[in-house]
KOLMI-605859 format. One record per residue (C-alpha): residue number from 0; x, y, z. Coordinates in steps of 0.001 Angstrom, whole numbers. Example, Ala and Ser with C-alpha at 12.3 -4.5 7.8 and 13.67 -1.06 7.14 Angstrom:
2
seq->0, u->12300, v->-4500, w->7800
seq->1, u->13670, v->-1060, w->7140
// end
This chain:
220
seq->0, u->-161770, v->-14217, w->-22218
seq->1, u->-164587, v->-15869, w->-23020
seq->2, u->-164798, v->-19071, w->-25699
seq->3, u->-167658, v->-16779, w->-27602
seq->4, u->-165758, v->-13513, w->-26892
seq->5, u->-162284, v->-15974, w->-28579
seq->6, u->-164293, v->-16655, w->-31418
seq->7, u->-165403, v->-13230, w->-32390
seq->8, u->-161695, v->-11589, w->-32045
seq->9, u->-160761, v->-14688, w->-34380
seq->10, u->-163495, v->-13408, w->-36739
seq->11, u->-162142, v->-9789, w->-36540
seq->12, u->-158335, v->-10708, w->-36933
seq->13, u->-159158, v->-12602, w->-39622
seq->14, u->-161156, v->-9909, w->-41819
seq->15, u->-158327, v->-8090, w->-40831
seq->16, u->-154902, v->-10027, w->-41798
seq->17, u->-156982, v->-10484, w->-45191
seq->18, u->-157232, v->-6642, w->-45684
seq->19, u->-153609, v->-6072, w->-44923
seq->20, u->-150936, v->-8443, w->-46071
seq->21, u->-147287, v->-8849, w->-44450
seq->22, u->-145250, v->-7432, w->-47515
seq->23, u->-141642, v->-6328, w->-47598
seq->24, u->-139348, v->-6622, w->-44712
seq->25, u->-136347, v->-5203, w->-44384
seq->26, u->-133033, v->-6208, w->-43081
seq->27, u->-131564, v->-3380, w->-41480
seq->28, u->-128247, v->-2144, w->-39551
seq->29, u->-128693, v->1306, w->-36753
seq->30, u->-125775, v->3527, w->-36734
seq->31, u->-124638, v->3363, w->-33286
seq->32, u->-121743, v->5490, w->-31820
seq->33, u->-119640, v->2241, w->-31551
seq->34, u->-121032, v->400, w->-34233
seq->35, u->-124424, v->-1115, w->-35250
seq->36, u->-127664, v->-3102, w->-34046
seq->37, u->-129115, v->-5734, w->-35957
seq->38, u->-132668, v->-5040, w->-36741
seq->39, u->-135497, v->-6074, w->-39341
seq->40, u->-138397, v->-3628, w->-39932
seq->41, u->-141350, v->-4067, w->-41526
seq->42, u->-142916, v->-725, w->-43143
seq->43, u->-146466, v->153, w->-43301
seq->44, u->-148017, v->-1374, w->-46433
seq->45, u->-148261, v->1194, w->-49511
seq->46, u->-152335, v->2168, w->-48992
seq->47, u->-152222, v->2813, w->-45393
seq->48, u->-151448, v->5951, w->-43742
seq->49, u->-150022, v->4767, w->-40349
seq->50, u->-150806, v->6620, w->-37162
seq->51, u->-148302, v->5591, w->-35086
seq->52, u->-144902, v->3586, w->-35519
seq->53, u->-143711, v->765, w->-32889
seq->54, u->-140873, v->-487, w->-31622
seq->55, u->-140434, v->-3997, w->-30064
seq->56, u->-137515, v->-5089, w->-27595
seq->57, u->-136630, v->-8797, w->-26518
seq->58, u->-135855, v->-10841, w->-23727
seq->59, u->-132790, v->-10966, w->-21822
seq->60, u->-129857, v->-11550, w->-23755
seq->61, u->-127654, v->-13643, w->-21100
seq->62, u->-130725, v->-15874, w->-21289
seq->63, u->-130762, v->-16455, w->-25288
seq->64, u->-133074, v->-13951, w->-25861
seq->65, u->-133405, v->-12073, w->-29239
seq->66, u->-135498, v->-10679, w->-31573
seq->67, u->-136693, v->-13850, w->-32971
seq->68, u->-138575, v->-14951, w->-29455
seq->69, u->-141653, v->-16123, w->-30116
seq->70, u->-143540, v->-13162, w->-27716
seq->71, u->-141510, v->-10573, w->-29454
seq->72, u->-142514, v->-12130, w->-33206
seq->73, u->-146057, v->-12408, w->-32145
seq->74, u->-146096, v->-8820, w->-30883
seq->75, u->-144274, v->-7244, w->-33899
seq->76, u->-146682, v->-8779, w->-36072
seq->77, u->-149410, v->-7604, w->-34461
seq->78, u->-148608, v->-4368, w->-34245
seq->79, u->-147911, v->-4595, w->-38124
seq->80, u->-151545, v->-6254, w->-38585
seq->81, u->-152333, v->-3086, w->-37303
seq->82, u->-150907, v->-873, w->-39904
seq->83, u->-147706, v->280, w->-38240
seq->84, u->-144699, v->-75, w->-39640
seq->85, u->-143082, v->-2062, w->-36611
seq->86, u->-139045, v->-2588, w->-35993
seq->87, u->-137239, v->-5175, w->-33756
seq->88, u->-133951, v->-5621, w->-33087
seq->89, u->-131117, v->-7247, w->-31423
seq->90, u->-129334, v->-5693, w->-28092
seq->91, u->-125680, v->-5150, w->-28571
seq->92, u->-123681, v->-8493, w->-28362
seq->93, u->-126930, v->-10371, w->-29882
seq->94, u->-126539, v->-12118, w->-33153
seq->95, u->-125121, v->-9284, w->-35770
seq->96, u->-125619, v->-6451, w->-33221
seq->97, u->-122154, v->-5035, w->-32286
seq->98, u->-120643, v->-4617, w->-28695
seq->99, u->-121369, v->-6822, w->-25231
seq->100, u->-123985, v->-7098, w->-23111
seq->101, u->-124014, v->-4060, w->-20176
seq->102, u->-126781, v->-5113, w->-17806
seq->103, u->-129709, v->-2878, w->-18683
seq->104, u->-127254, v->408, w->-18893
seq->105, u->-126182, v->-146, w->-22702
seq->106, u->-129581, v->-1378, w->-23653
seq->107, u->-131190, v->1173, w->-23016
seq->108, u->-129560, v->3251, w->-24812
seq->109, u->-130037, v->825, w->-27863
seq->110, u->-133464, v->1390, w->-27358
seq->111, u->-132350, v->4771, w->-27785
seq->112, u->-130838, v->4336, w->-30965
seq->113, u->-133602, v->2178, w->-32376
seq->114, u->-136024, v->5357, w->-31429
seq->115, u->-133950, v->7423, w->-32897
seq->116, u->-133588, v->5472, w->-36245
seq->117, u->-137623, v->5342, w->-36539
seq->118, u->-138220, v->8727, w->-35944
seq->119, u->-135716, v->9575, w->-38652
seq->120, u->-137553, v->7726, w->-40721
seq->121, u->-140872, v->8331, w->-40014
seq->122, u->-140686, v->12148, w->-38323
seq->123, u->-143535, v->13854, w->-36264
seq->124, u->-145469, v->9316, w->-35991
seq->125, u->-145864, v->9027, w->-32620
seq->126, u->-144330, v->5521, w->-31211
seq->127, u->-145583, v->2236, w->-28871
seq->128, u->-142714, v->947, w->-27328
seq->129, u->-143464, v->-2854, w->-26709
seq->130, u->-141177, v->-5292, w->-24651
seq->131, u->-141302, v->-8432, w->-23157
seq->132, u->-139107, v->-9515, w->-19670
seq->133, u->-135547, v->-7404, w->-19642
seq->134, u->-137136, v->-6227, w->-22947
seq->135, u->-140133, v->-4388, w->-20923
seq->136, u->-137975, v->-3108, w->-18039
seq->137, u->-135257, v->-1811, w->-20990
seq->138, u->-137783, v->-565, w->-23467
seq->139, u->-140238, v->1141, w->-20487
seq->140, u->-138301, v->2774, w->-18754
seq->141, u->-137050, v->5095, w->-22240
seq->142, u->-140682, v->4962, w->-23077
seq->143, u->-141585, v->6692, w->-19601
seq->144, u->-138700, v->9619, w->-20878
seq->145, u->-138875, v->10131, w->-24529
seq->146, u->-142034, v->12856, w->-25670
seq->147, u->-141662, v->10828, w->-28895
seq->148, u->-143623, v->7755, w->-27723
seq->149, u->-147056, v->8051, w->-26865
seq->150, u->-147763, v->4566, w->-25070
seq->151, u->-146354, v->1351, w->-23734
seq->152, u->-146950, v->-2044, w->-23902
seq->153, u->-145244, v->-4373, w->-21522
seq->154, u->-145268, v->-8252, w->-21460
seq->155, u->-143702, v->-10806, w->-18257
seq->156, u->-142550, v->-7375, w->-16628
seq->157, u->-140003, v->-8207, w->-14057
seq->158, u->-141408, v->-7335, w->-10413
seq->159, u->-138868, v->-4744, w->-9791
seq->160, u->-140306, v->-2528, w->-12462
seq->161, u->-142813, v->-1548, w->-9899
seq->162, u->-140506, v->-1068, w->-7066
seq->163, u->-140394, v->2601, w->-8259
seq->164, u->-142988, v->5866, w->-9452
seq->165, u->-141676, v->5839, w->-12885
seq->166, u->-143983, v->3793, w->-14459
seq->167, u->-147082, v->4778, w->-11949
seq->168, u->-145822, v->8628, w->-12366
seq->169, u->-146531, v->8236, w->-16555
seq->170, u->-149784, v->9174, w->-17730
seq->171, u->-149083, v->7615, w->-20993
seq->172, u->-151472, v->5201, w->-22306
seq->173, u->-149799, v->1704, w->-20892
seq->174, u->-150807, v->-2020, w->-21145
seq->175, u->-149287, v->-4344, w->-18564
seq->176, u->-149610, v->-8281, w->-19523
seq->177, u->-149006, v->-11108, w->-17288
seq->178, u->-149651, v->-15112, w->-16718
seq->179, u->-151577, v->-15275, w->-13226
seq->180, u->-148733, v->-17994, w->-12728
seq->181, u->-146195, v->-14964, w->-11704
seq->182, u->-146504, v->-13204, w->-8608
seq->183, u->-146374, v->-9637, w->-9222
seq->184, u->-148048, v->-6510, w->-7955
seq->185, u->-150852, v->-5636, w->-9507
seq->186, u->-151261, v->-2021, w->-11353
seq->187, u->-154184, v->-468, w->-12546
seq->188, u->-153062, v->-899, w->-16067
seq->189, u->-152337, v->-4968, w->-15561
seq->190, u->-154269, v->-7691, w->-18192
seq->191, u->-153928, v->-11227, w->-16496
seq->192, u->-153856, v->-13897, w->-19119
seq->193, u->-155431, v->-16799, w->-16689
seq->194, u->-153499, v->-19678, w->-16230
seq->195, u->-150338, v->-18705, w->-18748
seq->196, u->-146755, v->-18616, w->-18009
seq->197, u->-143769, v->-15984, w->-18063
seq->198, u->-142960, v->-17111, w->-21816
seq->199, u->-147683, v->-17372, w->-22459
seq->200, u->-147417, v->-21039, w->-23942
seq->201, u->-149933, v->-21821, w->-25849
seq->202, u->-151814, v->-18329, w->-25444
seq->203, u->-149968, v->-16055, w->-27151
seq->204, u->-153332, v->-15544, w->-29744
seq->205, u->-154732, v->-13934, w->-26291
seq->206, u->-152038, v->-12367, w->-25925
seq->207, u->-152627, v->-10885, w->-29627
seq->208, u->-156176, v->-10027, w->-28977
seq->209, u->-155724, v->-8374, w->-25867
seq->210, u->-153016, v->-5811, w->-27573
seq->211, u->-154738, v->-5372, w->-30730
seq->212, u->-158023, v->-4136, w->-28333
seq->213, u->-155832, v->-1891, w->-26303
seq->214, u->-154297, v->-403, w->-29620
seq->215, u->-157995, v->321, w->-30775
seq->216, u->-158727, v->2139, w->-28349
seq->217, u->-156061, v->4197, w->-28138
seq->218, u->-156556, v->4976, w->-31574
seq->219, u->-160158, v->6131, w->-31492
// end
């Protein structure tokens, strides 16, 4: 991206985080059959009519990930910026979130649950699943499955996502980000943030202005 091109979608997010404020968040637990996951959502602001609800999953939890990453903030809230009411939460066995980690198995079926819990509350709003690292190969592969969400966003996805046809069988809309510094296949779908990282140090506003383009569009 451009320095010109930088300073334009700084222009634009600007106008817009001044039309549309972060307001109330809520603190929230999803019924699961064992328990609960610890999540926070943030609903749509009270003058806009939302046109699609998202859903955000984090890093791997044997490697301290949670919903508070930085990635996973920065998405959420720019998917809120956006007008949707946007929930994140915990995998089981992270922070308040009930039960122990199950190596991708359980987890997805959290993502389940946390699917299930928006669409409850928002019935017949389409959904963007968004995850970063174990949080994109979790959260994409239910996104792939479920009629309920509409497109995918997917941030440091592990190389063995692409092993398989699941994600190159979807015709959903889908958004693929990755730092040139990892060495993974290439699909059509792929955004290459030049120069950044697995955890996009220092470029995670690119990071925003790449999503909030690919939302756009899929909105028009």
């Amino acid at each position: 991206m451009t320095h010109y091109l930088r300073r334009q979608q700084a222009r634009k997010w600007q106008s817009r985080r001044s039309r549309c404020n972060i307001g109330q968040i809520l603190h929230i637990n999803i019924p699961t059959p064992t328990g609960h996951l610890e999540g926070i959502l943030k609903p749509e602001e009270e003058s806009v009519a939302p046109e699609y609800a998202a859903l955000v999953c984090h890093p791997h939890p044997l490697g301290g990930g949670t919903m508070h990453n930085k990635v996973v903030f920065k998405v959420a809230q720019t998917l809120q910026l956006l007008g949707m009411p946007t929930l994140r939460f915990n995998f089981r066995g992270v922070g308040h979130s009930t039960g122990t980690y199950d190596e991708g198995r359980g987890e997805m079926d959290d993502t389940r649950y946390a699917l299930e819990f928006l669409s409850r509350r928002y019935p017949g709003l389409p959904v963007i699943i968004a995850g970063f690292s174990f949080g994109a190969w979790v959260g994409l592969r239910v996104a792939v499955a479920d009629d309920r969400v509409q497109a995918m966003i997917g941030l440091g996805v592990p190389a063995r996502m692409f092993d398989g046809n699941y994600l190159k069988d979807s015709h959903k809309p889908k958004l693929i980000i990755q730092g040139t510094n990892e060495q993974v296949p290439a699909p059509k779908s792929l955004v290459a943030v030049q120069g950044a990282d697995h955890f996009f140090q220092g470029r995670l506003d690119e990071v925003q202005a790449i999503i909030t383009t690919f939302v756009e569009n899929i909105m028009e």
